[in-house]
N, C-alpha and C positions, 0 to 999 in steps of 0.2 A: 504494500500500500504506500503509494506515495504522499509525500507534503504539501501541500495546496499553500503557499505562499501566495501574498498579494503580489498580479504581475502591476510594475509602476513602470514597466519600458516597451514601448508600443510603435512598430515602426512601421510607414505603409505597407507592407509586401507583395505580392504581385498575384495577377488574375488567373492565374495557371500553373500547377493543374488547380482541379478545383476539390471541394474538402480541405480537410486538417494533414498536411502532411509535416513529419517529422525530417528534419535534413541533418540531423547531428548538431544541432548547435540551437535548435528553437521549432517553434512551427509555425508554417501558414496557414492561416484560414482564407477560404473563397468561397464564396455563394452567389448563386446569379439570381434573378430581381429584377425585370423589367420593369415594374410598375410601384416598386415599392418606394417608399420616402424615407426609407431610415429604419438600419439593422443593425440589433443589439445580440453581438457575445454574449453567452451566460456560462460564467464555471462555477462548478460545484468543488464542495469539498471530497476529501478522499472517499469518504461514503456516499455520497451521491443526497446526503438528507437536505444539504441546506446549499443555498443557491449563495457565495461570498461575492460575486464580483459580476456588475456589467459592464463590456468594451464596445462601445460604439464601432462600427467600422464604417470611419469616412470616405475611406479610397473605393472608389469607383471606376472601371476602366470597360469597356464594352459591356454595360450592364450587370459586369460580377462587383460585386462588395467584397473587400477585402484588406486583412490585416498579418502583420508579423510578429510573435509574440518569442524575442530571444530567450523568456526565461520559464518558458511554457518546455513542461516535458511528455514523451508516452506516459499515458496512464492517465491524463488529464481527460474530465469530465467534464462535457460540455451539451450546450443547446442555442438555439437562437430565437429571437425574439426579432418579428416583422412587423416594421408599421407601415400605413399604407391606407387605401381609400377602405372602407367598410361600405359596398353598395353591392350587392349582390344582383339587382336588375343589369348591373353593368357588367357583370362576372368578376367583381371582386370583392376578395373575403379576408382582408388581413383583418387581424384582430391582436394586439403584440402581447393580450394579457394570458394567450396561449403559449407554453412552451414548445419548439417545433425542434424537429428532428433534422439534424442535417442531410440532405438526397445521398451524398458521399461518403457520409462515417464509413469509417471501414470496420466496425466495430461499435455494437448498439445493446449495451448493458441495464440488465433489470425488466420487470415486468410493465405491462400500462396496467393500471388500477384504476379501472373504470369508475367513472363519476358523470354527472351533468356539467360538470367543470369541461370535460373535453370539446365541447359542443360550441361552434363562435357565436349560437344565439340561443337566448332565449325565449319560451313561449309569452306573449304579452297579457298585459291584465284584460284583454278580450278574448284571449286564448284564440287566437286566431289569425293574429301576427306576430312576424317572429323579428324580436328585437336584440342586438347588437348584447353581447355576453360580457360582463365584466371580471367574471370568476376568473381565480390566477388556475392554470391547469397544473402546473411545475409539481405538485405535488403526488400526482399520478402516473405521470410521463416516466418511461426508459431513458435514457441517458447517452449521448454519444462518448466513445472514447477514443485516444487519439493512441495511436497503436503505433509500434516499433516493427517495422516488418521484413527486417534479415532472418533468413533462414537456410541453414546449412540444409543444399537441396543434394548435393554430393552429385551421384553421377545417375542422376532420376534422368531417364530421357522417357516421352511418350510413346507409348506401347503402337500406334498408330496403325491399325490393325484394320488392313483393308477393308472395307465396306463389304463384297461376298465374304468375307471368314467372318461376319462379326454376329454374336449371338449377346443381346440383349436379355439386361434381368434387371426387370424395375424391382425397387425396393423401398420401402420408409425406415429411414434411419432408426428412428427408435422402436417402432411395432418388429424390425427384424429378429433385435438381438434381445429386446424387454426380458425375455424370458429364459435367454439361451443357457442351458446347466453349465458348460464349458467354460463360458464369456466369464471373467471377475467381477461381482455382483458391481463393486464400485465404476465400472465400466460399461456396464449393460444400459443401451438406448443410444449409446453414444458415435461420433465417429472415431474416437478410439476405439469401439467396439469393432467396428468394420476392418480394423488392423489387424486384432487377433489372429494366432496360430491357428483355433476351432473356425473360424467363418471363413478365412482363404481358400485352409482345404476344402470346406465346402464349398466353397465356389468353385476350384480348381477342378472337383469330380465331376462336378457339372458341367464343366466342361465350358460356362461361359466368358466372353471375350471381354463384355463391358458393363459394369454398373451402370442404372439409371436413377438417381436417387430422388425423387421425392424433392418437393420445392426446401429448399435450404437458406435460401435469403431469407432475415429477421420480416416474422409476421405478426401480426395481431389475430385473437382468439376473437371473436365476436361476442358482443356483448349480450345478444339474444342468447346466443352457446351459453355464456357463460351465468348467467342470467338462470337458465335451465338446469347445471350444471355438467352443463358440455362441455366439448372443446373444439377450434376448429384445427382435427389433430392430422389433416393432410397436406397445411397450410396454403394452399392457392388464396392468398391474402397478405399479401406481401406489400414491406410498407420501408424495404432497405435493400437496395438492389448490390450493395457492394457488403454485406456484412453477414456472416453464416449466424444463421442464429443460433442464440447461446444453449438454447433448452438440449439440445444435442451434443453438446460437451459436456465431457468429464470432466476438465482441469481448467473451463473456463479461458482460451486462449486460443486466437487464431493459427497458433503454430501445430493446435490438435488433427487441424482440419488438414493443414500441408504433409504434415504425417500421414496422415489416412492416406492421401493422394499415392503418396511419396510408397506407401508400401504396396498399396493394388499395384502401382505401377512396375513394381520388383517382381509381383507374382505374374505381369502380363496382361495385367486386367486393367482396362482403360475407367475413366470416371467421366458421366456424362449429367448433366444437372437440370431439372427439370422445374423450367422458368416462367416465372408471367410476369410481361413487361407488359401485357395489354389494360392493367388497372391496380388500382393502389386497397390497401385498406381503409381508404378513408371514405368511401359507397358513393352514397347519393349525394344530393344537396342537405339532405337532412342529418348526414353523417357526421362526424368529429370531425378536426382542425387538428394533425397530427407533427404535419409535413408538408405535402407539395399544394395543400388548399393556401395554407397560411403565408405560404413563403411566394407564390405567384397564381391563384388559382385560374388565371386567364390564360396563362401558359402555357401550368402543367397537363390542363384537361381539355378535352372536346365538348364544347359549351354549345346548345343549340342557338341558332344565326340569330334566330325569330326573339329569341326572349332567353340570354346568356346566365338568367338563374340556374336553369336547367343544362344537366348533361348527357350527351349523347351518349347513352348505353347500346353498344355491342354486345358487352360480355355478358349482362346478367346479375353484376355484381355492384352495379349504382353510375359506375365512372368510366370512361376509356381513356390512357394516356392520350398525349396529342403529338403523336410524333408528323406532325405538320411543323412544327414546331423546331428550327435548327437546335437549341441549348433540347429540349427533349431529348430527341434523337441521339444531340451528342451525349446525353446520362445514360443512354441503352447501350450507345457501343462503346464510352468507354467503362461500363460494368464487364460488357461482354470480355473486352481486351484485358481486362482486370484480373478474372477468372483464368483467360489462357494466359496470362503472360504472370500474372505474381502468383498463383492458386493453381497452377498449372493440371486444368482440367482440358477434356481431351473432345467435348462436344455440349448439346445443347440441344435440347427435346424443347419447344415454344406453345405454350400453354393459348391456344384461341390465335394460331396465329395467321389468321386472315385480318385479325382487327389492327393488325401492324402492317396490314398491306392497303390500306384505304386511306386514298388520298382525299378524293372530296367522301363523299358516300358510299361509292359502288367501290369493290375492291379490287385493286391493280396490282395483278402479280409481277411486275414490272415496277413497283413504286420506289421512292426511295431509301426505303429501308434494306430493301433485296439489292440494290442497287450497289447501293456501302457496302454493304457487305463481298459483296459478289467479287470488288478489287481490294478490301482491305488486306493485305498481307498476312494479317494473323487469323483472321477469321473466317477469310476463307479456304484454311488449310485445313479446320475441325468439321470432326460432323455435325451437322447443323441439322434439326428433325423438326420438323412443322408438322403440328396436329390442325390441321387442313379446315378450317371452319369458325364461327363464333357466331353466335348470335341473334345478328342483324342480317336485312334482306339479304338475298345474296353472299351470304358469307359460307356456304357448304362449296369449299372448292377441291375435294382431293381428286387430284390429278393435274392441278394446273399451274401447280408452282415451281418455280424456275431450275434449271440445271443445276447443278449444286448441291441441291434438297432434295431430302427426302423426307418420306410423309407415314402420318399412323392412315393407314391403310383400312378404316370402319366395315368399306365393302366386302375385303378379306374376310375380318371377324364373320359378319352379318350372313355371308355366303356360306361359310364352314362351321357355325353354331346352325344354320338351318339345312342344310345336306344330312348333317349328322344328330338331329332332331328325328329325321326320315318325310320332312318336306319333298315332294316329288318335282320334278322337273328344274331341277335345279345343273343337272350334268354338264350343261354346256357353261354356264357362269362360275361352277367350280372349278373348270380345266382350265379359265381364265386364270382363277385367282392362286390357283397350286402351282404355274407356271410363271408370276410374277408380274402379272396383270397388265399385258401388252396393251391391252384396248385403254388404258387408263396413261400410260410413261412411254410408250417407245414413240406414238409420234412425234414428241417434240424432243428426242434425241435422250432422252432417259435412258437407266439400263434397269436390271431387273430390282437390283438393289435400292431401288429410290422408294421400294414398297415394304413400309415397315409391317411384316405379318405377323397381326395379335390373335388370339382367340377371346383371351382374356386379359385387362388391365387393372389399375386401381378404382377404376369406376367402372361398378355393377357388379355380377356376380364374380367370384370365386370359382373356379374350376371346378373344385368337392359341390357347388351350389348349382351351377350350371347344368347338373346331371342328375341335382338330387330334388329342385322347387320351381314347382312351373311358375308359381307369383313371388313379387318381392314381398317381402316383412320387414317392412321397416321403422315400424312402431317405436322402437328405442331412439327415434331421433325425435320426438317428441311433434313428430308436421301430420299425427292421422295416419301416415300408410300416404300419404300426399304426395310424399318429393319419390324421385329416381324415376329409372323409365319404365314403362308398362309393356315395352316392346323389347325382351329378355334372350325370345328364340333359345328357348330353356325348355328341360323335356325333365322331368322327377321320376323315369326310367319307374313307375307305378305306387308311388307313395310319395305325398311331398313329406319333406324332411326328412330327418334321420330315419334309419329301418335295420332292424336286426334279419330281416327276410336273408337269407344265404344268396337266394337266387337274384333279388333287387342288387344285393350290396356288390357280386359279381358282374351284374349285366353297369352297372355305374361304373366300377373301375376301367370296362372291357370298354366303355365311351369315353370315358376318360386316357387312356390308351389313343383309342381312335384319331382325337382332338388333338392331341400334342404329337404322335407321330405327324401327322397330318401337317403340323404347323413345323416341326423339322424338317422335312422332305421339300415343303416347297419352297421355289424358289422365292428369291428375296430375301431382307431380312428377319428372320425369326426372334421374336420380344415375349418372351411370360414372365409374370408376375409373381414378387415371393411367393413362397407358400406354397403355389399350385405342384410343384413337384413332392410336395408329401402331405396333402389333402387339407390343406387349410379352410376352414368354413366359417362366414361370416352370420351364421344361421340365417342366412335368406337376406342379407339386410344387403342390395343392391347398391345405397349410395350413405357409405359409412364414413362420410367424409367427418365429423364429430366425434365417432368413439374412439376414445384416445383411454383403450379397455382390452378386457380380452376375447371382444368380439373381432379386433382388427389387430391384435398383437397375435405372434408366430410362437402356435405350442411346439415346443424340439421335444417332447415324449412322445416318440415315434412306436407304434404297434405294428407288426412284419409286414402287416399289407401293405403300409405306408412305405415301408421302408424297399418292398419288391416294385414301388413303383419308382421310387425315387431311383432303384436301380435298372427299369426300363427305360426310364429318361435318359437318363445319364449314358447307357448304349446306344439310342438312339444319336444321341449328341453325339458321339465318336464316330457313329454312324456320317453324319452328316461333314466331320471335320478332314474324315478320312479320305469321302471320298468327292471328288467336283463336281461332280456330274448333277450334285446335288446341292449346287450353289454358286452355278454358271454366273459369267460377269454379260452373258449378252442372252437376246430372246431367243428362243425357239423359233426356227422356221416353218418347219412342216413341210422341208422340201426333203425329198427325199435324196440321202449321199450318194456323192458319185463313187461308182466303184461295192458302192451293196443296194441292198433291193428293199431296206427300211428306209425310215425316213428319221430325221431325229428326234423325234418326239412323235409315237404311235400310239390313236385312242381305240382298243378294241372292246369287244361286247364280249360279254360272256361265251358265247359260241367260237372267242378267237379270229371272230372275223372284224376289220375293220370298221369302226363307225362312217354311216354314210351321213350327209350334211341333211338328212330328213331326221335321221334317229337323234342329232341335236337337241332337239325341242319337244320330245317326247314325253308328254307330261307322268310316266307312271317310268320312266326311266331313272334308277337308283344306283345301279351298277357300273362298273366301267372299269379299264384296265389302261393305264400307263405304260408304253414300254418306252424305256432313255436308251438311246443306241449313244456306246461309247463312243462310237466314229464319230458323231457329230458334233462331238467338242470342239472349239476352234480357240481353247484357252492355252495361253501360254507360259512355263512360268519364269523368274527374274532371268535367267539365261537366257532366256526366247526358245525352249526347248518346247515341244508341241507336248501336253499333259493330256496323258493316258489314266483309264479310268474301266470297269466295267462295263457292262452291260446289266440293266436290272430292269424290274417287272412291278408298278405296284396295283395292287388290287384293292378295290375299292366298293364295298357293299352296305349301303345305308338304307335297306329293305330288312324286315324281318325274320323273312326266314333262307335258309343256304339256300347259293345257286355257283351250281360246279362251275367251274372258270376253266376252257380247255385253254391250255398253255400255249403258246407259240411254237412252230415244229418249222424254221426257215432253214435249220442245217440239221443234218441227222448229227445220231450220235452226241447230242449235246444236254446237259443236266441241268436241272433248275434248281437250286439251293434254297433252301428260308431259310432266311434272315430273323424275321422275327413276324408273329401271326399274334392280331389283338386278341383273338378269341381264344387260343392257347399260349397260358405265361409255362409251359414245362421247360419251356428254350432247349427241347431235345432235337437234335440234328437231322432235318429231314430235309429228301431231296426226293426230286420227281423228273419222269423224262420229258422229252417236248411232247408235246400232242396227248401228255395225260390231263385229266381233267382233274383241275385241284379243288379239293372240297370247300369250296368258299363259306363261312358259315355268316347267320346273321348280323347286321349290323358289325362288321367285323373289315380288318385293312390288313393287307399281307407286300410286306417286302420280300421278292426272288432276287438273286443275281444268279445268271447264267455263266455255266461253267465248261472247259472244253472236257473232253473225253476225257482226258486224263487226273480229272476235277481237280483243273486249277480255273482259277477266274478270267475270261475274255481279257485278253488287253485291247 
């Protein structure tokens, strides 16, 4: 804890960067301010209780305010205070007797302790106008600190792990490890906890390439949550774009967070952070005065033209930033450059991010956010993930966002939770979406990898759920059964919820198989959600965005089923690491190779014979077989050497009862191996010759590779 001396030496300092930075010898403060009349420093004492000192900052140079304080150190506790016009018809909201958060802190300590104090108005004695607030907030408010940030990074280089090799596993920092027996209780929730010996190797079995972690920039709880005695425990409510929030540290310190980085990176595993830059915590017009209301609300927000009290909601959540706005935009990228360049994370999943692509109203994938991005040097070297949608008219756009990007992929889910429900006519739009959804990325020069393929995410069901409740239950979030979606494409395999039936509890894992092969095999990138690989269940509760409990926290007492899946997973992943053919860098043609009599990618029917372009759109059509001819590879790898691979078979039956699958017979003498069959976990060694008919059973998915006479694998 350090000494909070009176600063008595105050010197202009300069407009950039912007925030509190530390130089070895003092620091600068800078905040930008259009519109404002006069901004006041506020530092606290080492505890944060009492507010010793305001610094006017008179310097002013392109709109930033700012000061030099040589006798200010890290560890310095700070906030600001805006004054300015209070006219909300004009869209401004200073109010200086609110405490405000700096947009920059790099570090934002303590909780908000919600009051009426947060609010710039209050209700008038006609209750029905809202008058100008004089309550000091200071006393509720978190705290910015001004942080020291060397860090011995040694020889960390980013794992940078091509786009086809890369397998996604979103996670929430603290619901992963909450509970984990292994993790040191004192460590458990944390990102120290993600550093651990016990979680790497799990991850490592898994065989996945990159963490997804759950929003991680300081947020706010909601006060209706909280109110309730909820929490808003998946934070999509962010209100600090440069500052990891603290509730997920151990040891209270941004160097926790460089660590964690610092060690996935040693095990190969990349770290990807899962952002909203498209709205703040501070809602509507009727919301609290935190941060970006107080400090320029005409600025920071999208204010309707017609009547600037009001704000344009895309997102849902009261606000939309305004990155029309140059000083906006430039807070987005350089958070973003912040991330890759001092927090050395390796990408970026963008929460609503159609609502960052809207320049006036209608949304331009071309706009300037994509723009920046697209030449900035650092930024456009990570993976960059757009969840393709928000909101407002027009904002469902997957498929239409620029080279570079890639996208959560809705259709994929939508398409492979309803095939595997046993919706009929679905054959033709699944062979889209298991080959990496051509009709959607290749016209505008995309490859297959631009298609992030989920089944399941943090929003909606769980995998264990997905199989086990045809409705949500969501009564524990206290909205009626109200909120999440009612469009689930969820099958309770004949009981909803839990079921000791032998026969229910088999035919659910035997879908759950189904689902996640499914989503390994096809092309693109493959993304599941903690949990789902050893049956996490959030008892039905579709949109658990509040239980920060153990309806969304990871039980690690694992029972054998659990654990024989978590070991099908895990083969399937090797499955798919091993071999390319199963994670091509370019589409399928469907021309047949010169020099063999397939083509690269062949749809047959169960009879063996090839699908005609009528049996496409067959509505009571269920079945179907995949064959990959290894010939039609055209992948190369760093050498430029041409990369050889098998030949494999997959089958595909989302009907309920068996239909024999006669096997391909194009050369004699040649053997069909399984690999692995959903409907039998014995994983006992069978093989078949061409032109037998393999017992396909219901609802059931079988991987062959063909082998030569002398049962080794096609090259």
């Amino acid at each position: 804890m350090i000494n909070v001396p009176e600063i008595t030496t105050v010197w202009p300092g300069v407009p950039y960067p912007l925030g509190a930075t530390w130089d070895g010898q003092g620091v600068n403060f800078a905040l930008f301010s259009e519109n404002a009349d006069k901004v006041e420093l506020c530092l606290f004492d080492a505890r944060g209780r009492r507010e010793i000192q305001r610094i006017e900052l008179r310097e002013q140079t392109d709109q930033v305010w700012h000061c030099y304080l040589p006798e200010a150190r890290p560890g310095l506790l700070y906030g600001y205070r805006v004054h300015g016009p209070y006219d909300p018809a004009a869209g401004h909201r200073f109010n200086p007797n609110k405490l405000l958060l700096d947009p920059y802190a790099r570090d934002i300590v303590g909780d908000l302790k919600w009051s009426d104090a947060h609010f710039g108005y209050r209700i008038g004695a006609a209750h029905t106008d809202l008058v100008f607030d004089r309550r000091d907030s200071a006393a509720g408010m978190p705290r910015c600190r001004v942080v020291e940030s060397a860090f011995t990074w040694g020889d960390d280089r980013p794992p940078r792990t091509p786009w086809h090799e890369t397998i996604i596993y979103e996670l929430h920092v603290k619901g992963f490890t909450h509970l984990h027996p292994e993790v040191p209780p004192s460590l458990r929730g944390s990102y120290a906890a993600l550093a651990t010996t016990p979680v790497i190797d799990y991850l490592k079995r898994l065989g996945v390439t990159a963490v997804e972690l759950m929003p991680v920039h300081a947020f706010i709880d909601d006060r209706h949550l909280i109110e309730k005695g909820l929490r808003n425990y998946w934070g999509y409510n962010s209100i600090g774009f440069f500052a990891p929030d603290t509730r997920y540290s151990a040891h209270g310190t941004i160097k926790e967070f460089k660590t964690m980085v610092r060690t996935l990176h040693s095990a190969g595993i990349e770290v990807i952070l899962d952002v909203v830059y498209n709205h703040t915590a501070e809602g509507s017009h009727l919301g609290p005065t935190l941060c970006f209301r107080g400090i320029d609300n005409a600025a920071y927000y999208r204010l309707t033209a017609d009547n600037p009290r009001y704000y344009m909601d895309y997102t849902g959540c009261g606000n939309t930033l305004n990155l029309r706005h140059p000083r906006v935009l430039q807070l987005i990228m350089d958070s973003l450059r912040y991330w890759v360049e001092e927090m050395h994370v390796d990408g970026f999943r963008f929460d609503l991010a159609s609502a960052l692509a809207r320049e006036l109203h209608e949304v331009d994938r071309l706009g300037a956010f994509f723009d920046i991005i697209h030449q900035d040097p650092v930024l456009s070297r990570v993976k960059l993930i757009a969840e393709p949608w928000d909101l407002g008219e027009g904002g469902y756009q997957v498929g239409n966002f620029p080279i570079g990007w890639a996208e959560w992929n809705d259709r994929y889910r939508d398409t492979v939770r309803a095939y595997w429900k046993g919706d009929g006519g679905l054959v033709g739009d699944f062979a889209y979406r298991i080959t990496g959804s051509s009709d959607l990325y290749a016209t505008s020069g995309r490859r297959p990898y631009a298609s992030i393929n989920f089944v399941t995410a943090h929003d909606g069901f769980t995998l264990e759920d997905l199989v086990s409740y045809n409705d949500k239950h969501n009564e524990a979030n206290g909205e009626d059964n109200r909120d999440g979606t009612d469009r689930n494409r969820s099958w309770n395999c004949g009981v909803e919820g839990p079921s000791d039936d032998p026969a229910i509890r088999a035919l659910r894992l035997q879908q759950k198989r189904n689902l996640m092969a499914t989503l390994l095999l096809s092309q693109g990138v493959p993304m599941f959600v903690a949990g789902d690989t050893i049956g996490r269940s959030q008892r039905g509760n579709n949109n658990a965005y509040c239980q920060d409990n153990e309806i969304s926290w990871i039980d690690w007492n694992l029972k054998p089923e659990q654990l024989n899946f978590l070991d099908f997973v895990a083969t399937v992943v090797q499955l798919r690491r091993d071999h390319p053919i199963f994670r091509r860098r370019s589409f399928f043609l469907g021309h047949r190779i010169k020099g063999s009599g397939v083509k690269d990618v062949l749809w047959l029917k169960p009879d063996g014979v090839e699908m005609s372009d009528e049996e496409w759109t067959n509505s009571y059509a269920q079945c179907l077989g995949m064959f990959l001819a290894a010939s039609g590879l055209e992948e190369r790898d760093a050498m430029g050497r041409r990369v050889r691979d098998d030949n494999f078979l997959v089958l595909f039956n989302a009907f309920h009862g068996p239909l024999p699958f006669v096997l391909p017979d194009w050369e004699s003498e040649r053997t069909w191996e399984v690999l692995f069959d959903t409907a039998d976990d014995s994983r006992i060694e069978r093989r078949f010759a061409s032109a037998d008919s393999y017992p396909l059973e219901g609802r059931s998915m079988v991987l062959l590779r063909l082998m030569r006479g002398n049962g080794q694998g096609a090259a």
